[in-house]
Each structure stands twice: as structure tokens, then as C-alpha cells.
C-alpha positions in Angstrom: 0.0 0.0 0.0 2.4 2.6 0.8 4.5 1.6 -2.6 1.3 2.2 -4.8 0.9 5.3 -2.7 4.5 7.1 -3.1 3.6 5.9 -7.3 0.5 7.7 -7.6 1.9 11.0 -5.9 4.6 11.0 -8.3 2.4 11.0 -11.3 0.5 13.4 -9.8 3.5 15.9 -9.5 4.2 15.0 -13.4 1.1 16.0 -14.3 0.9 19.3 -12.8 3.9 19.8 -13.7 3.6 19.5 -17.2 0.5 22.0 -17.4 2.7 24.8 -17.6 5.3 24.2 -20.7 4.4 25.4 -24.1 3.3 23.3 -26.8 5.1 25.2 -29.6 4.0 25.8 -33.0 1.3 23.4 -34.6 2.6 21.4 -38.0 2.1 23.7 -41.1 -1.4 22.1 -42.5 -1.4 20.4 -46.2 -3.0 22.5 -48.7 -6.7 21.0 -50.1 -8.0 21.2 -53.2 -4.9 22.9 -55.2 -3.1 20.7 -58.4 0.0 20.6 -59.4 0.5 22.1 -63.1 0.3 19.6 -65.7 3.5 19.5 -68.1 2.5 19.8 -71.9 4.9 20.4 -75.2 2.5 23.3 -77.6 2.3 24.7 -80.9 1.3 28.1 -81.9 -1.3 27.4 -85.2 0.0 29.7 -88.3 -1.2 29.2 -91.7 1.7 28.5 -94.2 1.7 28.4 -97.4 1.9 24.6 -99.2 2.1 22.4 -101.8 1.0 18.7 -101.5 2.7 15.6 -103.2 -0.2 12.6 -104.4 1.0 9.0 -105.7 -2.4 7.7 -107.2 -2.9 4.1 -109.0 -5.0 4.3 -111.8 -4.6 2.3 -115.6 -4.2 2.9 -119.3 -6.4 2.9 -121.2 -7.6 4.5 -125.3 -9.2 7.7 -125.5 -10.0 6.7 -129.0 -12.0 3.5 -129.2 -14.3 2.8 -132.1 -16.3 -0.6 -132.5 -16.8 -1.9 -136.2 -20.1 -2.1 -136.8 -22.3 -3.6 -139.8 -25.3 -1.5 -141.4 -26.3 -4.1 -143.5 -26.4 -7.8 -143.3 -24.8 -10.9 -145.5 -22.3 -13.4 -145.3 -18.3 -11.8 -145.0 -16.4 -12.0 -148.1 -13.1 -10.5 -146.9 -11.6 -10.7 -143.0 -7.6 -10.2 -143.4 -6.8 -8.6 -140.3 -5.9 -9.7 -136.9 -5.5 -8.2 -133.7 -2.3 -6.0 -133.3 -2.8 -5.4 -137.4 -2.0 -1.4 -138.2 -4.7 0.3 -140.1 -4.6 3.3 -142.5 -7.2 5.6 -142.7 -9.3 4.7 -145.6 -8.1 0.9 -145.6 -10.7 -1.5 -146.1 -11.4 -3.8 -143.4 -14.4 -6.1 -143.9 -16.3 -6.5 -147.0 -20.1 -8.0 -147.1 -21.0 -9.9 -149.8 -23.0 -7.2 -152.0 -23.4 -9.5 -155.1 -27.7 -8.9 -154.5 -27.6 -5.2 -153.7 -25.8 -4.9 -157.6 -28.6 -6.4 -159.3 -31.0 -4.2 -157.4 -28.7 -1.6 -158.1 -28.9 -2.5 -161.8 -32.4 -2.8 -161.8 -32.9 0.7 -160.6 -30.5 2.4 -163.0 -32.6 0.8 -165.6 -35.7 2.1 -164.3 -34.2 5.2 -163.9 -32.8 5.7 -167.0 -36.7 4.4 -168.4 -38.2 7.1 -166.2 -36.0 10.0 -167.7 -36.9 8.6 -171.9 -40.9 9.0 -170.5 -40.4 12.3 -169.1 -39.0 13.5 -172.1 -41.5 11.9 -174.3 -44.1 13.2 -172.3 -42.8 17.0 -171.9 -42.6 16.8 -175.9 -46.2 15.9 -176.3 -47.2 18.7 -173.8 -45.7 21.3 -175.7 -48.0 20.1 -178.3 -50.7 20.0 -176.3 -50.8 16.4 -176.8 -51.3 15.2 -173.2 -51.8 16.6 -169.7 -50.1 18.6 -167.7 -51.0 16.6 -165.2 -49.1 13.7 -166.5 -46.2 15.6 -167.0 -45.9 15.8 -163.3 -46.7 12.7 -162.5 -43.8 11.4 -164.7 -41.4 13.7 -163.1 -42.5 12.2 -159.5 -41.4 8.7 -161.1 -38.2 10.2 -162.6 -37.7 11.7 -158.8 -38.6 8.0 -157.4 -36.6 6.4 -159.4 -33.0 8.8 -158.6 -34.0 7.8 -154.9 -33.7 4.2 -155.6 -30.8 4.4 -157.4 -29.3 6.6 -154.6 -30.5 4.3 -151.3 -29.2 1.1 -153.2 -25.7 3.4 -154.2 -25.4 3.7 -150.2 -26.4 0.2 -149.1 -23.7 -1.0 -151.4 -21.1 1.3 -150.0 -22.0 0.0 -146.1 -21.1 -3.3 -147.3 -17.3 -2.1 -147.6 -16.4 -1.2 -144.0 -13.4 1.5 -144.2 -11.1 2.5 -141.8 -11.9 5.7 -140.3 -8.4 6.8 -139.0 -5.2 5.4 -138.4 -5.2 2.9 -135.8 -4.6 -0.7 -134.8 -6.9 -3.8 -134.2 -7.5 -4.7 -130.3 -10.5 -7.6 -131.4 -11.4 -9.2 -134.2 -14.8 -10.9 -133.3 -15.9 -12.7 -136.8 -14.2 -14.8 -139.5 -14.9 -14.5 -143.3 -17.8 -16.5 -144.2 -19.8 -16.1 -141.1 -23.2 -15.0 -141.9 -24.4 -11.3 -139.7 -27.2 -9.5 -139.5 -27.4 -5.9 -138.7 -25.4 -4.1 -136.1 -23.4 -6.7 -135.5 -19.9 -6.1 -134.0 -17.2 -7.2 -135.9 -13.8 -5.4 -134.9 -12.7 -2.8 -132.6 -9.9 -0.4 -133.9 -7.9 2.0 -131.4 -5.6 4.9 -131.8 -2.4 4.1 -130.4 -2.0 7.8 -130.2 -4.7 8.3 -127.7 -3.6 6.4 -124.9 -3.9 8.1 -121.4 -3.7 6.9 -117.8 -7.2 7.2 -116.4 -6.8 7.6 -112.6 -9.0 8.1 -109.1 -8.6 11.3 -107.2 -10.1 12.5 -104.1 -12.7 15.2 -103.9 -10.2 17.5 -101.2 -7.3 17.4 -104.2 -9.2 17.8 -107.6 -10.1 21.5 -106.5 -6.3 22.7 -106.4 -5.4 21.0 -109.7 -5.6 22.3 -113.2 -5.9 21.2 -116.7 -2.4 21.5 -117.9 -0.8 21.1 -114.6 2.4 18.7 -115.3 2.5 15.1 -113.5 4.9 12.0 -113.6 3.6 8.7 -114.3 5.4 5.3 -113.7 4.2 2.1 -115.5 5.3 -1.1 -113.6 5.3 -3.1 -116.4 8.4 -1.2 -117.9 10.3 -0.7 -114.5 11.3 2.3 -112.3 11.1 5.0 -115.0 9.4 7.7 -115.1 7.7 9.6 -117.4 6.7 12.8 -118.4 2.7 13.5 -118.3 0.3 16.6 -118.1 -3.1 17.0 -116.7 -5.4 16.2 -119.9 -9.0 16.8 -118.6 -11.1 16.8 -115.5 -14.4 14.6 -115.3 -16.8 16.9 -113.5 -18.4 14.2 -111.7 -17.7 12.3 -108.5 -18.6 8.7 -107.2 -20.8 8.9 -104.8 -19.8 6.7 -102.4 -16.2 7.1 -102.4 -16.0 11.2 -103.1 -13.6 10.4 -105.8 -13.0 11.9 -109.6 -11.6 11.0 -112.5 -8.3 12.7 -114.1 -6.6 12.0 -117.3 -3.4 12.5 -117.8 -1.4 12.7 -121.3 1.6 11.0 -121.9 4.2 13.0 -124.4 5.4 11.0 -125.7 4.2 7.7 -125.2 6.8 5.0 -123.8 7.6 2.1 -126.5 5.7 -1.1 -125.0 3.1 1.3 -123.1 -0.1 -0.8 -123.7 -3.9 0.0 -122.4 -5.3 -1.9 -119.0 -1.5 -1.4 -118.0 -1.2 -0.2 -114.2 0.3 3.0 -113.4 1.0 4.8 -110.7 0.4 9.1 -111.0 2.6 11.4 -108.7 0.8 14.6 -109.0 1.4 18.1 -107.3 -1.4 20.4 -106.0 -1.1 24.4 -106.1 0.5 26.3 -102.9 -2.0 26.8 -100.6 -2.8 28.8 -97.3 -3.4 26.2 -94.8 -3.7 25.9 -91.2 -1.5 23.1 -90.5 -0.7 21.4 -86.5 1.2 18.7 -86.2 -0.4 15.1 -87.0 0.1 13.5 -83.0 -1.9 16.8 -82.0 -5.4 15.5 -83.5 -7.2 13.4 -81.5 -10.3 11.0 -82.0 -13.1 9.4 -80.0 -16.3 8.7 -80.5 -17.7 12.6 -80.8 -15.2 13.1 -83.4 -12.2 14.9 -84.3 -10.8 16.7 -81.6 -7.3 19.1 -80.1 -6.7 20.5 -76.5 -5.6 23.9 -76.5 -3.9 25.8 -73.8 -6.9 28.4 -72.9 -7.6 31.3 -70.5 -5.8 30.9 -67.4 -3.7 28.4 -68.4 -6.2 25.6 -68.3 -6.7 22.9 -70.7 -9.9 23.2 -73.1 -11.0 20.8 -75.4 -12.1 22.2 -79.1 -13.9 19.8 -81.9 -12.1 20.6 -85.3 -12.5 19.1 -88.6 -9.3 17.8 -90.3 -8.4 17.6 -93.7 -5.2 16.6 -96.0 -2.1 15.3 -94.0 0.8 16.5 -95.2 3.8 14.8 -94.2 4.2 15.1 -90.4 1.4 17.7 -90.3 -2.3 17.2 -90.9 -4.8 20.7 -92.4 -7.4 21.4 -90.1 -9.7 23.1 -92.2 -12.2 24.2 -89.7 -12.1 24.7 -85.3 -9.1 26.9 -85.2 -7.8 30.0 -85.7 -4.2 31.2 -86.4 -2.7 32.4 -83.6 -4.1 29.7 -80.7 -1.9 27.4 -78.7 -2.5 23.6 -79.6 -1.1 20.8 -77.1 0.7 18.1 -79.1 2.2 16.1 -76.1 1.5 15.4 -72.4 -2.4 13.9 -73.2 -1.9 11.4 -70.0 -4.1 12.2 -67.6 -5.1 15.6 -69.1 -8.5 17.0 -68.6 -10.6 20.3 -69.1 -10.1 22.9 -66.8 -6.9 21.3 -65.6 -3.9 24.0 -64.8 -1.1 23.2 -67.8 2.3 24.5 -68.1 5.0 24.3 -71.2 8.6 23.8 -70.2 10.9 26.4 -70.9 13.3 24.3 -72.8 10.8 23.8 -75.4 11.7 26.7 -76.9 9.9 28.9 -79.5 5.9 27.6 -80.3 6.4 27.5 -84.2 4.4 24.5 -85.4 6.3 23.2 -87.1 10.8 23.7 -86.8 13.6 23.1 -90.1 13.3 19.6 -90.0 9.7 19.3 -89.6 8.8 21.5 -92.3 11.9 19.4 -94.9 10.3 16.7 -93.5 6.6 17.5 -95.1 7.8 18.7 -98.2 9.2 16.0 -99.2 6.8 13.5 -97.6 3.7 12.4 -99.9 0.5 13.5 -98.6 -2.4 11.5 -98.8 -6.2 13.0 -98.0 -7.9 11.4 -95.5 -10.5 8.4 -97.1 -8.3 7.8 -100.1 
């Protein structure tokens, strides 16, 4: 008892002791609801003048295509030609048998020359009052009859000589001599070597900055690496509708030796310099609302903005509407980045051109491709 009692006054004593001493200062409280800047790399949009490079596949093919046909019917006297035969113009290339339109022919030359002795005979008799005048005229109507015959048989003979219309060179031969044909049948197809071009695809975001005129290379891959002069020959005016594609021609001058139609080509075309907006390509963003960039907005604070993008060029991609020249796009740092959040660019990333030396090299001599070709 008297050891629990000598413990107890000592605590005591502690304790009122201790009442007196000063606490000192409290720990310096953590900050709530303040973040930490987020680290981003940014570009400064400009719009810079540009040209864009296109490699588009396309074929060969003949501007100049005719196919033979027959206007009249019978069995084919004369065939000689064969496919990859050169033509003249003027050469003949099928004759009909015509041996039944001659008669007929004869026949109405006969009656033709009968009509003329009775209009004679007749106009002699009227001066003398001898007959009518009434059929006077209605042996000049059979005279007039009669030079129609003569002149509809005169042509159906001629159709049974088929002539070449220009110079040119047989791609099919679809008869053989003695086959028998009715009308409009096709016989032979003739092409002018002259008129071959490469028929290719372009899309709808590249046909408005090309011209007829406008110089092109082509390369066929049936005759190796070369490549070969070629011009911008005409424009169709009409897309495909489902792909938002056109169709340009382009002119070979001259034509390669051993360039042949349905080859494959491949077209390396240049568009006009034009005023774009261009950010870098790792700066456009996609989800399920669309395209989309963050830009570094009031305050420093992240904001996204839905743009709509358009040719890639190189490294860079056009945004052709969203933007405005003179705002600061993020192009790095996306991890964990949100709207509203607090953003800061490092000092060492230097000046906020969008795009440096290297970059901009780098486009021009990249190939640029729009987006859905």
C-alpha cells in the first residue's frame, strides 16, 4: 500500500507539472484542393503556305475507241486482219457480200434511165398539147422516185465495204470470213495508239487545287522504275458517290515504247501552294464525338475544341475548320489531361512555331495523302 501510494503522488506531480510548458508551434497544415501544373509540349497554329505531293494508282487505257459495226447484213467476203494489225485511214477492213444489192442496183439504174426517156417523151407531147399537164408531173415524181432508188441502193452497197476511219490498230477481231451477220453486229474494234492516257481516281479534297495543264509524272510497272513525263489532260466533273472520288486524265508525251492499255500506273501529281492551317499530325485526337485538339486556354487551363481535319501533309495534318491562327494547340502530355486542368509548357521547349527546319523538310518531301483515299 504505501509503494502504490508514493507511485501515484509521483504522477500526480508529473502532471501538474507538465501543465505549464508550451506546446510550440502546430505542423504547417497540407493544402486542399490545389493541383500541381500539368507539363504539356505546344504549338502556336499559323497558316503557311503549301504544296501537296499525291501518288495515285490508276490504268491505261484508249481515248480513241471505235467498234466496227455492220449496217447491213450478209455473209463476210473478206476478213484479213488480226488483232495488233495497223490500219490506214481509208483501208478496207471487212467487205459483205454485195453480189444482190448490184442487181438491185442495176435494176434501178434501168428504171431510172426508163423514167427519164418517158419524161422526155411526155414534156414533148405537152408542148403540143398532146397530153396533160397533169401527167407531166406525175412522170417527173417517177423520174424523182426512181434517182431515190438508185441513190439508197448506191449507199447500201457502200456499207457493205467497211473503211477504216483513221489510223489505228486492231485490239479484237470478233468474226471470220464467211460467217453469216445480220445488222449491227460487231465485228472489230480499232484503237488509236496515239490516244492512250492513264485514267486515274482522285479525291474530292485534291481535284479542287489541280488544273488542266498542270504537269504530273507517271510510272508504268510493267516497264520498270522510269518515269515519265505526263500533263493533266482533262477533269471529269463528276464524283462517285460513295467514295468522293474523280476521275483525271493525264497525257503521256510522248508515249513509252511497250506502253499498252489496262496497263497499271501509278500518278505522282502536285497540288497548287495553298494557305493552310497546319498542326502537327500527333496533336489530332479522336473518340467517339469526333475529331478533336486541346488547347492551352484562359488561365492556363486545358480546353477541349472539336475541329474538322483535312489533307495530311507529311508530319502535319490541315485542319480546315475549329481553329484560328494564332491559338496554342497541345501536341504532347495527353496522360491524364482533362478540361479545366492547370497546364504549363517547359521552358526548354523553346519557341511555339508548329512546325521547326526539319519538320517543315520533312513535309515537303513526304507524300500526302487525304484522309479516305
Amino acid at each position: 500500500m504505501r509503494r502504490l501510494l508514493v507511485f501515484g503522488l509521483a504522477v500526480l506531480l508529473g502532471a501538474l507539472g507538465g501543465c505549464g510548458r508550451d506546446p510550440g508551434p502546430e505542423p504547417t497544415a497540407r493544402r486542399v484542393g490545389t493541383d500541381s501544373a500539368h507539363l504539356v509540349s505546344a504549338i502556336r497554329v499559323e497558316r503557311r503556305a503549301s504544296s501537296t505531293h499525291h501518288e495515285r494508282p490508276g490504268s491505261l487505257r484508249y481515248r480513241r475507241l471505235m467498234r466496227v459495226f455492220n449496217q447491213e447484213e450478209g455473209r463476210i467476203t473478206r476478213l484479213e486482219l488480226f488483232e495488233g494489225d495497223r490500219v490506214s485511214e481509208g483501208q478496207p477492213l471487212v467487205q459483205l457480200d454485195d453480189d444482190l444489192l448490184r442487181a438491185e442496183l442495176d435494176k434501178a439504174r434501168a428504171t431510172l434511165q426508163q423514167a427519164r426517156l418517158d419524161l422526155e417523151r411526155l414534156e414533148d407531147l405537152g408542148r403540143r398539147r398532146a397530153v396533160s399537164e397533169s401527167e407531166v408531173s406525175l412522170s417527173r415524181t417517177a423520174l424523182s422516185l426512181a434517182e431515190a432508188d438508185v441513190r439508197l441502193l448506191e449507199t447500201r452497197l457502200a456499207f457493205t465495204r467497211i473503211l477504216a476511219p483513221f489510223d489505228g490498230v486492231i485490239i479484237e477481231r470478233l468474226v471470220e470470213p464467211g460467217d453469216f451477220v445480220s445488222k449491227n453486229t460487231r465485228l472489230l474494234s480499232l484503237a488509236d495508239p496515239g490516244s492512250l492516257v492513264a485514267e486515274v481516281y482522285a479525291s474530292e479534297l485534291i481535284l479542287p487545287h489541280l488544273r488542266v495543264g498542270d504537269p504530273a509524272r507517271l510510272r508504268i510497272d510493267a516497264l520498270g522504275d522510269r518515269d515519265f513525263a505526263a500533263r493533266v489532260l482533262r477533269i471529269h466533273p463528276r464524283l462517285e458517290e460513295t467514295s468522293r472520288q474523280g476521275i483525271l486524265e493525264l497525257a503521256l508525251d510522248p508515249i513509252p515504247e511497250g506502253a499498252r492499255a489496262g496497263q497499271f500506273v501509278r500518278a505522282f501529281l502536285e497540288t497548287e501552294s495553298v494557305e493552310r492551317l497546319l498542326v502537327p499530325f500527333r496533336a489530332l485526337r479522336r473518340d467517339r464525338e469526333g475529331e478533336f485538339v486541346w488547347l492551352i486556354g484562359a488561365e492556363g487551363r486545358a480546353t477541349r475544341r472539336s475541329v474538322r481535319g483535312g489533307l495530311q501533309i507529311g508530319d502535319s495534318i490541315e485542319i480546315r475548320d475549329g481553329l484560328e491562327p494564332g491559338e496554342r494547340v497541345i501536341t504532347r502530355g495527353f496522360l491524364g489531361l482533362r478540361a479545366g486542368k492547370v497546364v504549363k509548357v517547359p521552358s526548354s521547349q523553346g519557341p511555339e512555331h508548329p512546325m521547326d527546319a526539319g519538320h517543315e523538310r520533312r513535309a515537303a518531301e513526304s507524300a500526302a495523302v487525304s484522309r479516305g483515299d
